[in-house]
MDAnalysis code that builds the backbone (N, CA, C; Angstrom):
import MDAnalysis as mda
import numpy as np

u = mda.Universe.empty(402, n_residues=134, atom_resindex=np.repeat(np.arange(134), 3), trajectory=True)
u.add_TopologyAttr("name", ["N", "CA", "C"] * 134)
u.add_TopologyAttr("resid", np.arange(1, 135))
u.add_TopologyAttr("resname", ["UNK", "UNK", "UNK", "UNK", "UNK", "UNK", "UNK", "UNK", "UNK", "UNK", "UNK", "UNK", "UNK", "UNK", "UNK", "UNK", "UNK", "UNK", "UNK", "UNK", "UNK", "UNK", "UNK", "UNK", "UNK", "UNK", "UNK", "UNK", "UNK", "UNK", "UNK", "UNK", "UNK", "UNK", "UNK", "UNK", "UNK", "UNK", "UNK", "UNK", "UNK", "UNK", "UNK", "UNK", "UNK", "UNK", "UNK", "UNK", "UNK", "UNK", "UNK", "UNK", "UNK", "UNK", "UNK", "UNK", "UNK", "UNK", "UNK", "UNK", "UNK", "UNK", "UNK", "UNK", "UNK", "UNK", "UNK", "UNK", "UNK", "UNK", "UNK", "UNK", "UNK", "UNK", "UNK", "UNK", "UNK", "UNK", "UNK", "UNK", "UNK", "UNK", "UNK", "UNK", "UNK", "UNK", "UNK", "UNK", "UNK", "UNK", "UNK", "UNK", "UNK", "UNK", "UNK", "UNK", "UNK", "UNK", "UNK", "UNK", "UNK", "UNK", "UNK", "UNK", "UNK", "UNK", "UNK", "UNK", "UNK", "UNK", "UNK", "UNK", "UNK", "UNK", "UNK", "UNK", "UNK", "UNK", "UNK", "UNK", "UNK", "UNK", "UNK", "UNK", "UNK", "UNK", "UNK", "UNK", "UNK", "UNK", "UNK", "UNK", "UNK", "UNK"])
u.atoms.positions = np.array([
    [-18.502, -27.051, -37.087],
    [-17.640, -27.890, -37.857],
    [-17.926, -27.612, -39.333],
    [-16.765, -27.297, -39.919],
    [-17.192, -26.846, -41.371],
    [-16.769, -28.229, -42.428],
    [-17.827, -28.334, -43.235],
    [-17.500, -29.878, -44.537],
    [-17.464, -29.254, -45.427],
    [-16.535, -29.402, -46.140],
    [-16.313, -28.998, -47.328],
    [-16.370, -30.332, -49.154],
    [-16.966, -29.372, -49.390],
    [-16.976, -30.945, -50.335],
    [-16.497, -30.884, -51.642],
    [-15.942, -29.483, -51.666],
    [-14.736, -29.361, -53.008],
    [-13.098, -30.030, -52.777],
    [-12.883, -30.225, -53.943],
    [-11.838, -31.382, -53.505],
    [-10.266, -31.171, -53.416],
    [-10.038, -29.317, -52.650],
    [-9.094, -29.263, -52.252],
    [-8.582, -29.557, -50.962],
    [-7.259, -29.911, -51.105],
    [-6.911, -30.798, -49.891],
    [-5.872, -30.163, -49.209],
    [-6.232, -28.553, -49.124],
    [-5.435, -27.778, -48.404],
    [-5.022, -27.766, -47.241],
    [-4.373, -27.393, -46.343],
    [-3.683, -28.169, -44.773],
    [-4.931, -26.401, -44.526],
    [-5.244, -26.214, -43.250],
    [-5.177, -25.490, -42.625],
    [-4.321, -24.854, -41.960],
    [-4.034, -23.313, -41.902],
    [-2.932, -23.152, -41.264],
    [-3.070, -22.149, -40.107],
    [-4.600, -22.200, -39.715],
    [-5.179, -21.347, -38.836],
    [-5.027, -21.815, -37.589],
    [-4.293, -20.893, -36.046],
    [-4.303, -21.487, -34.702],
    [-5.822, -21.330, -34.163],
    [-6.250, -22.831, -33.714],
    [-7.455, -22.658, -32.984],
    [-7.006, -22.495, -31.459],
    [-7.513, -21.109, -31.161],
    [-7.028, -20.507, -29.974],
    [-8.352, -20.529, -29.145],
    [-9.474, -21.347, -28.893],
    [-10.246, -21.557, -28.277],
    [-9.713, -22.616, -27.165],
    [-9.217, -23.968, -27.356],
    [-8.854, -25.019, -26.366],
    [-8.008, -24.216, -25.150],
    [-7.142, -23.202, -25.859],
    [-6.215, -22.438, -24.901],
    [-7.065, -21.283, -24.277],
    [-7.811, -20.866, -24.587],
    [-8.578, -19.553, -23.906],
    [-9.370, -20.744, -22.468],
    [-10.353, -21.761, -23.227],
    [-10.525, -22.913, -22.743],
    [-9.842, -23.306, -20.576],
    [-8.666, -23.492, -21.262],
    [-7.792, -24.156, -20.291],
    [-7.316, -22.577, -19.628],
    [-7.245, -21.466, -20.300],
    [-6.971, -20.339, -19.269],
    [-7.430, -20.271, -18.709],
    [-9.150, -19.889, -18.555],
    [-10.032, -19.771, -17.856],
    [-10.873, -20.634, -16.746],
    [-10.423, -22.120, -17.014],
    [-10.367, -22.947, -16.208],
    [-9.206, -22.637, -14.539],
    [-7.923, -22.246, -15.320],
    [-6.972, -21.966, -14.556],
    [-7.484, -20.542, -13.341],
    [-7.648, -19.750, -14.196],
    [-8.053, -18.584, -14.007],
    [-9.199, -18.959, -12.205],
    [-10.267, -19.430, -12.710],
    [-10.872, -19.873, -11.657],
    [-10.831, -20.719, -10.362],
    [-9.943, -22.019, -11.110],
    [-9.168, -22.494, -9.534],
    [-8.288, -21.618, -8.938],
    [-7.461, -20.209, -9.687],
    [-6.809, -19.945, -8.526],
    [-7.378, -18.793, -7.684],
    [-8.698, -18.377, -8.504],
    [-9.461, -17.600, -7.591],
    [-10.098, -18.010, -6.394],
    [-10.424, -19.782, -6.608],
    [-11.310, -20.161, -5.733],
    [-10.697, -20.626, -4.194],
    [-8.681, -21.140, -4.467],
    [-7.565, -21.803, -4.032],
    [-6.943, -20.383, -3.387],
    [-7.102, -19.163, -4.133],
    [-6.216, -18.190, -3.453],
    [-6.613, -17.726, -2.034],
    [-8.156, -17.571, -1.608],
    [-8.611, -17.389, -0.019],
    [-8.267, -18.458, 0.907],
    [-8.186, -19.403, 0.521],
    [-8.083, -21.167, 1.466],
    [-6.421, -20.686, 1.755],
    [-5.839, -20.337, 1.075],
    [-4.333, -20.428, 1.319],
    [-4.070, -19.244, 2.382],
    [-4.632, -18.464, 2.561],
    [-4.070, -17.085, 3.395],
    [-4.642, -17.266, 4.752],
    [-5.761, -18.021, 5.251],
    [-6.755, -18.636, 5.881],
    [-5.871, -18.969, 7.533],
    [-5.477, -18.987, 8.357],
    [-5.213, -20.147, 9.633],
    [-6.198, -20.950, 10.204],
    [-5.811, -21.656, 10.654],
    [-6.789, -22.368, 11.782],
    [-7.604, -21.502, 12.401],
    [-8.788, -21.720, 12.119],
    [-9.924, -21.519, 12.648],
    [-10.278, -22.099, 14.360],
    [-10.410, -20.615, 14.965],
    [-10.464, -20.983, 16.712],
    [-11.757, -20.410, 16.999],
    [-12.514, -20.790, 18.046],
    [-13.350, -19.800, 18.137],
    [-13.189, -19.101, 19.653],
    [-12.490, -17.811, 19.697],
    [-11.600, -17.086, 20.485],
    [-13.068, -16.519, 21.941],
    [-12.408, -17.088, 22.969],
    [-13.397, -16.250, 24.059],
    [-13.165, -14.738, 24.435],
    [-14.595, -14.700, 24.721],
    [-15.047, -12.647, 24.701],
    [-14.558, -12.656, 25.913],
    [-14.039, -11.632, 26.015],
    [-13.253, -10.569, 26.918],
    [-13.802, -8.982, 27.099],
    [-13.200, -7.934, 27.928],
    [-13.688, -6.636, 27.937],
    [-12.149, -6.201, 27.076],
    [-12.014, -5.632, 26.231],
    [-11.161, -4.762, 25.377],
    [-10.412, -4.160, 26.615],
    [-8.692, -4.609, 26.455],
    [-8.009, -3.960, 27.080],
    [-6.826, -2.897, 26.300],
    [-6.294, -2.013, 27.315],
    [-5.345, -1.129, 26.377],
    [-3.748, -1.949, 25.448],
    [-3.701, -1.984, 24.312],
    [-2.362, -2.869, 23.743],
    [-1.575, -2.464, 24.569],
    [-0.478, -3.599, 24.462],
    [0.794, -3.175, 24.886],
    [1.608, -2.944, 24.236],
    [1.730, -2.753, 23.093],
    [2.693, -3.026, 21.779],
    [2.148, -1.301, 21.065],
    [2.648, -0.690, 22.174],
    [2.683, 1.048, 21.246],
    [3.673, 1.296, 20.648],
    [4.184, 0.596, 19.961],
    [5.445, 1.151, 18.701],
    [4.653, 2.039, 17.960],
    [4.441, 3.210, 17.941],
    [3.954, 4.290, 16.797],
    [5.356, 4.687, 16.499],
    [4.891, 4.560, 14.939],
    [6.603, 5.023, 14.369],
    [6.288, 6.657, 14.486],
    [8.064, 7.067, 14.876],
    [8.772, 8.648, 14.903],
    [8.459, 9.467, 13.376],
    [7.434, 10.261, 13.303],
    [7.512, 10.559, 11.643],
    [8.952, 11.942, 12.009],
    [9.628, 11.610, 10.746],
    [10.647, 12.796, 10.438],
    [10.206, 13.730, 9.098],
    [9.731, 14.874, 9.428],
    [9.421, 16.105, 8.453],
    [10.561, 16.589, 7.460],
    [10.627, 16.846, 6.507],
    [11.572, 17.581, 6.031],
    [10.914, 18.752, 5.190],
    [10.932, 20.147, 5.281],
    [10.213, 21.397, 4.920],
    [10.466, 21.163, 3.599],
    [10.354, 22.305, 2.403],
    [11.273, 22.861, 1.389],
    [12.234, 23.526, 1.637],
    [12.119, 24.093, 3.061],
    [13.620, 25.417, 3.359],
    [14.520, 24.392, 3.593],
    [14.330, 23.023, 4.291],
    [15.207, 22.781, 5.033],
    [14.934, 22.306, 6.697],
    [14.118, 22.583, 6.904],
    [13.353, 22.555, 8.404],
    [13.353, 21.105, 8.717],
    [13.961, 20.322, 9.422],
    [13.592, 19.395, 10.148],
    [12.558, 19.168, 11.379],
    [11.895, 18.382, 11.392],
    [11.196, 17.807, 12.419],
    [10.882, 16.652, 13.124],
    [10.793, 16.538, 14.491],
    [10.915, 14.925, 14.798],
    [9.463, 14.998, 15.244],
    [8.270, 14.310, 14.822],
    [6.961, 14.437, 15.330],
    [6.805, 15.815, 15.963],
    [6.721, 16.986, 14.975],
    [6.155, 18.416, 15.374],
    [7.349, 19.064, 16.008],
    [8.413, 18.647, 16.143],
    [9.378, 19.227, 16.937],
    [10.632, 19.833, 16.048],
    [10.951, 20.707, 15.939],
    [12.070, 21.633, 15.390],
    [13.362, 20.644, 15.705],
    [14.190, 20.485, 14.537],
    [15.507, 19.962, 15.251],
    [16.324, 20.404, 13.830],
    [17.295, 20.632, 14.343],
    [18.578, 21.065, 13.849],
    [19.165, 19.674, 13.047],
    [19.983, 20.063, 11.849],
    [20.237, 18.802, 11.526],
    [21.560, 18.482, 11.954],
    [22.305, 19.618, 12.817],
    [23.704, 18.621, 13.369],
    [22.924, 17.642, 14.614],
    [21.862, 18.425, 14.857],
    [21.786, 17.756, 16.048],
    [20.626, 16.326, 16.015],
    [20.401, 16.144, 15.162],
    [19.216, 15.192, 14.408],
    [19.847, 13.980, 14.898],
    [21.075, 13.287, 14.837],
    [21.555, 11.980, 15.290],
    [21.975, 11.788, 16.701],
    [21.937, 12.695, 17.172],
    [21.881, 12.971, 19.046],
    [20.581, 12.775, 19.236],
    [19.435, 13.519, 18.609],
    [17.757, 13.321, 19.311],
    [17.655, 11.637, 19.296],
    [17.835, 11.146, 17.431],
    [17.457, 9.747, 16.927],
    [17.902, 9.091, 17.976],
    [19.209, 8.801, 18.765],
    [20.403, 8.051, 19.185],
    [19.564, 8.018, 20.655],
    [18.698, 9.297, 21.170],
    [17.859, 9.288, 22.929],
    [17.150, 8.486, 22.517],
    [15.758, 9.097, 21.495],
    [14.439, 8.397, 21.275],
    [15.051, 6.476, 20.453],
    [15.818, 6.163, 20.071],
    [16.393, 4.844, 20.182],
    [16.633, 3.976, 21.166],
    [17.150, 4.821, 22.473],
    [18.033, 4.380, 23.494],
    [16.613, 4.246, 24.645],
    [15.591, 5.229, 24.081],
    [14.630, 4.826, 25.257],
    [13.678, 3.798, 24.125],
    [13.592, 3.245, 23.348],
    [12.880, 2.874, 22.568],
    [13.914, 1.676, 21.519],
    [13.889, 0.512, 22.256],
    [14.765, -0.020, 20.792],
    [14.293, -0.821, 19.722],
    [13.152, -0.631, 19.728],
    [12.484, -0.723, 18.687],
    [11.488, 0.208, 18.087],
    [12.642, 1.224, 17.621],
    [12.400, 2.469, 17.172],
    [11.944, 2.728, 16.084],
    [10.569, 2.765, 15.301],
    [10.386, 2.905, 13.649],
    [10.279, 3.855, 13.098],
    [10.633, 4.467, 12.200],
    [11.063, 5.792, 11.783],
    [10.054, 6.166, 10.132],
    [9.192, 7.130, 10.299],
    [8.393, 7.727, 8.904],
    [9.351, 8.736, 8.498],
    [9.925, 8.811, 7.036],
    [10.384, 9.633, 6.233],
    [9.504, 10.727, 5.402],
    [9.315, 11.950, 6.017],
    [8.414, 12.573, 4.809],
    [8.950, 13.479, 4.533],
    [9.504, 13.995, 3.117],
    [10.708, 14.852, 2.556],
    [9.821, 15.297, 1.781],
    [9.969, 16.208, 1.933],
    [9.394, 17.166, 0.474],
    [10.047, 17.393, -0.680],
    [9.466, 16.762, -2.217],
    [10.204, 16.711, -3.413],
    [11.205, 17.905, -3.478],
    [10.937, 18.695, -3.110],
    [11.713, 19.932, -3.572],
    [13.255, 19.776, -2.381],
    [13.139, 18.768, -1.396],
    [14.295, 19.095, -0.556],
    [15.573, 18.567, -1.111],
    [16.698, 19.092, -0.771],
    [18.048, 18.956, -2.028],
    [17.842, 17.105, -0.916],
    [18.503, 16.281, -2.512],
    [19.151, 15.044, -1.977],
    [20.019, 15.288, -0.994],
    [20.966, 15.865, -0.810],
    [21.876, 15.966, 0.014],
    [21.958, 15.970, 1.834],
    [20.544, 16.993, 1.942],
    [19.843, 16.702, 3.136],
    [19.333, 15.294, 3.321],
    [18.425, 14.954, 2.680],
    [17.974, 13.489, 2.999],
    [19.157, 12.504, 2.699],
    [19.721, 12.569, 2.277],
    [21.140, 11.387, 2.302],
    [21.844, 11.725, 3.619],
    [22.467, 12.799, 3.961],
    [22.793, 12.835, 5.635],
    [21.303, 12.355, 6.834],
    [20.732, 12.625, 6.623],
    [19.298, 12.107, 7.491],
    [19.570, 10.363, 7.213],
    [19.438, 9.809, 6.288],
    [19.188, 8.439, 5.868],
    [20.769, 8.083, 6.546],
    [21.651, 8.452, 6.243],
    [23.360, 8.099, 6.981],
    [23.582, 7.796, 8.481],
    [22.493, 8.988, 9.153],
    [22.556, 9.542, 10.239],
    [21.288, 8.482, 11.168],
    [20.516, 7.958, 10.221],
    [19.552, 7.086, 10.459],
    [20.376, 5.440, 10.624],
    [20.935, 5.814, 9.595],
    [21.894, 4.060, 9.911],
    [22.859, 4.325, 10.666],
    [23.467, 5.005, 11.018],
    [24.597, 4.923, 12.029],
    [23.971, 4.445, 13.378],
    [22.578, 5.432, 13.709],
    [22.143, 5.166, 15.061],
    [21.782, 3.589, 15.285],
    [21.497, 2.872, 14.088],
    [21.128, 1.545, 14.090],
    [19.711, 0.996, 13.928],
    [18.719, 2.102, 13.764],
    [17.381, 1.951, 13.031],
    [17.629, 1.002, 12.198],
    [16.374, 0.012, 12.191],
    [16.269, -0.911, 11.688],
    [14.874, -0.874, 10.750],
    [14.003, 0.201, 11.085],
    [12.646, 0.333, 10.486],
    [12.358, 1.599, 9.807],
    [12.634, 1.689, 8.925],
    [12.411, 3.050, 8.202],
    [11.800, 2.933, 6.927],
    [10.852, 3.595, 6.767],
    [9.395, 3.672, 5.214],
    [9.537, 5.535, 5.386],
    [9.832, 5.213, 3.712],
    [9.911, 6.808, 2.913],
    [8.702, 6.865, 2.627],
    [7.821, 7.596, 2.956],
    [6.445, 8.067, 2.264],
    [6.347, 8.909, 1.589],
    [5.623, 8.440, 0.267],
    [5.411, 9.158, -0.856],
    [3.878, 8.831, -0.794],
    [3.806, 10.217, -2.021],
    [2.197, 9.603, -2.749],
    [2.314, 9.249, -3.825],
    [1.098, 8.504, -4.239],
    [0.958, 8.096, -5.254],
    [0.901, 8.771, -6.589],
    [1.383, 8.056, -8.060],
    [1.098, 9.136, -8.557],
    [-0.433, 9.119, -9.649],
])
C-alpha cells in the first residue's frame, strides 16, 4: 500500500489487474478439480469372469488410394468402375459397414470425389478420411 504525503490529489488511472488474475485462477482450479467428477459413471464393482472373444467385430474396410491411381479394398486391387459393386457386397453382408479413407495427397480430387459419391450412394454411414498430422 503506497502513502503518499505530498498533496497531490491525482485520480489514479492504473488497472489493478491482480483481483482478476486472482479470480482467474481460482476459476482455473475448480474446473480442473470439477472436470474428472463430470466424465465419471456410476461406480460398480463388476464380477471376474474368464475373457471371452467380442462380438462386436466391426473392423472398419480401409480404402487405399496409390499416386497412380490404384485402388484398394483392405490389400485388394479393385478397379474403380467396379469399386461401388465390391462396397454395395461387403455392405450387404455387413450393414454396419465402416469405411477408412487413405488417399494419397498427390491423388487428383476427382478420383476421391467419385469414391466419396460412390460411398454415399451405397449408403455408408461411417466414413473417417485419414490424414496425418502436420
Amino acid at each position: 500500500m503506497a502513502i503518499s504525503t505530498s498533496q497531490d490529489d491525482d485520480v489514479v488511472s492504473d488497472i489493478n489487474i491482480t483481483p482478476l488474475v486472482d479470480v482467474m485462477l481460482v476459476l482455473l482450479i475448480v474446473f480442473i478439480v470439477t472436470a474428472p467428477l463430470l466424465t465419471n459413471s456410476v461406480k460398480v464393482n463388476l464380477p471376474k469372469a474368464a475373457p471371452t472373444q467380442s462380438t462386436d467385430q466391426n473392423k472398419a474396410l480401409v480404402i487405399s488410394v496409390k499416386p497412380d491411381g490404384t485402388i484398394f479394398l483392405d490389400k485388394d486391387p479393385v478397379k474403380l468402375e467396379n469399386f461401388e459393386q465390391a462396397i454395395t457386397q461387403r455392405k450387404n453382408a455387413n450393414s454396419k459397414l465402416a469405411l477408412n479413407l487413405n488417399a494419397d495427397e498427390t491423388v487428383p480430387y476427382g478420383t476421391v470425389a467419385k469414391l466419396l459419391a460412390s460411398i454415399e450412394r451405397v449408403g455408408v454411414e461411417k466414413l473417417s478420411v485419414i490424414t496425418t498430422p502436420q
